[in-house]
N, C-alpha and C positions, 0 to 999 in steps of 0.2 A: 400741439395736442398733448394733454395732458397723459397719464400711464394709464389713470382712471375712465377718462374721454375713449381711451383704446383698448381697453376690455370693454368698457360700457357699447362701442361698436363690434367687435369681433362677437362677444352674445347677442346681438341685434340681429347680425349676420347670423348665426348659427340658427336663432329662435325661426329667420323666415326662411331658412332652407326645411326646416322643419316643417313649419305650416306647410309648404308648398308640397312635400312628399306625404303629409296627412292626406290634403287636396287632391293628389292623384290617387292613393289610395282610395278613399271614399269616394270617388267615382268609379273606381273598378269594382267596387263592392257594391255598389248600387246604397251605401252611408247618406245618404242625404241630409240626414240629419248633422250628420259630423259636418259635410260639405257646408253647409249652414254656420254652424262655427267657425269656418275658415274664415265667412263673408261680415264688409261690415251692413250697417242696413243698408246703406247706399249706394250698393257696391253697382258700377256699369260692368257688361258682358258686352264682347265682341268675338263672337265665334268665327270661324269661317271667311276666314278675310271682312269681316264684321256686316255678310249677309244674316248673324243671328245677333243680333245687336238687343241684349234688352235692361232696364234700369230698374233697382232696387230688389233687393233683398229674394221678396216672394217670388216677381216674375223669374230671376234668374234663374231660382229654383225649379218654379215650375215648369220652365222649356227641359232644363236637366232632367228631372222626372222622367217628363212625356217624350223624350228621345234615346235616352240612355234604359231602356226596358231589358227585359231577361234575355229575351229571343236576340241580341246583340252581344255577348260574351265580347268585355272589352279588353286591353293592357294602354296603358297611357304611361310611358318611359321618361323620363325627365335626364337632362343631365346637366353637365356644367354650374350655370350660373350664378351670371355677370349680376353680383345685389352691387348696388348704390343705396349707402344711408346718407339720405339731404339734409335731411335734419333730425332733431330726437324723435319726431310724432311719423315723417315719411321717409319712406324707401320706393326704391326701383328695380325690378330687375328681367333681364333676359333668358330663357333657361329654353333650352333644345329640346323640344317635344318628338316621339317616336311613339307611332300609334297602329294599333292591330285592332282590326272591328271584322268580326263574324257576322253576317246578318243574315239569321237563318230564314227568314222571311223572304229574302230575295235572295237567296243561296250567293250570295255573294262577299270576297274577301275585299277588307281595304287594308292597304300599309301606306302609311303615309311619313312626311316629316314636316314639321312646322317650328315657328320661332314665336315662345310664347310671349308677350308683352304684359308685365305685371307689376302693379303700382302697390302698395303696402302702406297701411295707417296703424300707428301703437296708438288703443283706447285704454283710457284711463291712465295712461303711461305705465303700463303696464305689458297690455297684449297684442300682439301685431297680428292685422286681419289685412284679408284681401279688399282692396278697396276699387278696384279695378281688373280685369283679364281679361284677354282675347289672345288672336294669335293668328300669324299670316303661313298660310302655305308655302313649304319649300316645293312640293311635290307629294300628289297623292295617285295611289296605283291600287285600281280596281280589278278583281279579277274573279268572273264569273263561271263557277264549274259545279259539281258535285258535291258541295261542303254539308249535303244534310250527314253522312256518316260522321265527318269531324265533330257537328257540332251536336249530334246523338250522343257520341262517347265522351267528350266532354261537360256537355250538359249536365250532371248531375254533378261534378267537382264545381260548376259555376253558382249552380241555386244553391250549391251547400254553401260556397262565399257569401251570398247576397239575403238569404234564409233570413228572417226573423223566427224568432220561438212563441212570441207572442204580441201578435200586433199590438194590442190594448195596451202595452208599454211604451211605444212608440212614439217621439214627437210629433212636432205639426207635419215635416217634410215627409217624413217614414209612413205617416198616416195615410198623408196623398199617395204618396207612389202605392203601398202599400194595396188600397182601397179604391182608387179613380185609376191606376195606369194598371196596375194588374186585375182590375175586375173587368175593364174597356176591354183586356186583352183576354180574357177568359169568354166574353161574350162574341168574340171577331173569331174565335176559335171554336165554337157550335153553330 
């Protein structure tokens, strides 16, 4: 391998450790629009030991939308990861998922851990997108109590995360969540 071959990898590598801590961000921020640039259009979902299993671009979106709502204050922890570059255009990698979900709707905490499985494409030889995700359960632990105070006092540090200033600005993804999962959620709440 050339000297050039091996920085031409070590930035490959660096570029999709990056995308993938965009991707956890803009899921805890409720981005979906960013989450959207992570994907390529083709991109498959396998959630949940791949009982959420969905393909292309918009559906995966929109399960993301319509689960990942306000009333669930998220954290999605990344670490490690095992990237494999196969060749110039794919990659692979493993990365330790570590997850906290508030769901103030059913007053219930989850902590979990999981091993996320993700496949990577450079478009246009240029930009590495997600062409693939899911992730298998190491173990997840539910725990049902009193968390409407936690998530009272919290609350307002989370919509200020998740907040738009003006929807009309918005892309397509930001639009949806924005107007179908938080107006769904405004009318379940009168």
């Amino acid at each position: 391998m050339t000297i050039e071959e091996r920085i031409t990898r070590l930035e490959d590598i660096e570029a999709i450790r990056y995308l993938q801590a965009k991707y956890q961000r803009c899921l805890d921020t409720r981005d979906f629009d960013g989450i959207s640039d992570c994907f390529t259009d083709d991109i498959v979902s396998s959630y949940g030991n791949g009982k959420m299993s969905y393909n292309g671009k918009d559906a995966v979106l929109e399960f993301l939308c319509s689960v990942m709502t306000l009333n669930m204050p998220s954290t999605h922890l990344i670490h490690g990861g095992e990237i494999d570059i196969l060749d110039t255009t794919t990659a692979k990698a493993k990365w330790y998922l570590e997850d906290y979900l508030l769901h103030q709707k059913y007053k219930m905490k989850l902590h979990g851990a999981a091993i996320y499985y993700v496949t990577y494409r450079k478009e246009n030889n240029q930009t590495w997108r997600i062409s693939s995700i899911g992730y298998k359960r190491c173990y997840e632990y539910f725990e049902l109590r009193g968390l409407l105070n936690l998530l009272t006092l919290g609350k307002k540090t989370f919509l200020d995360a998740v907040a738009k200033v003006n929807p009309e600005t918005l892309g397509k993804f930001g639009k949806y969540f924005q107007y179908k999962v938080l107006k769904r959620k405004t009318k379940q709440e009168k």
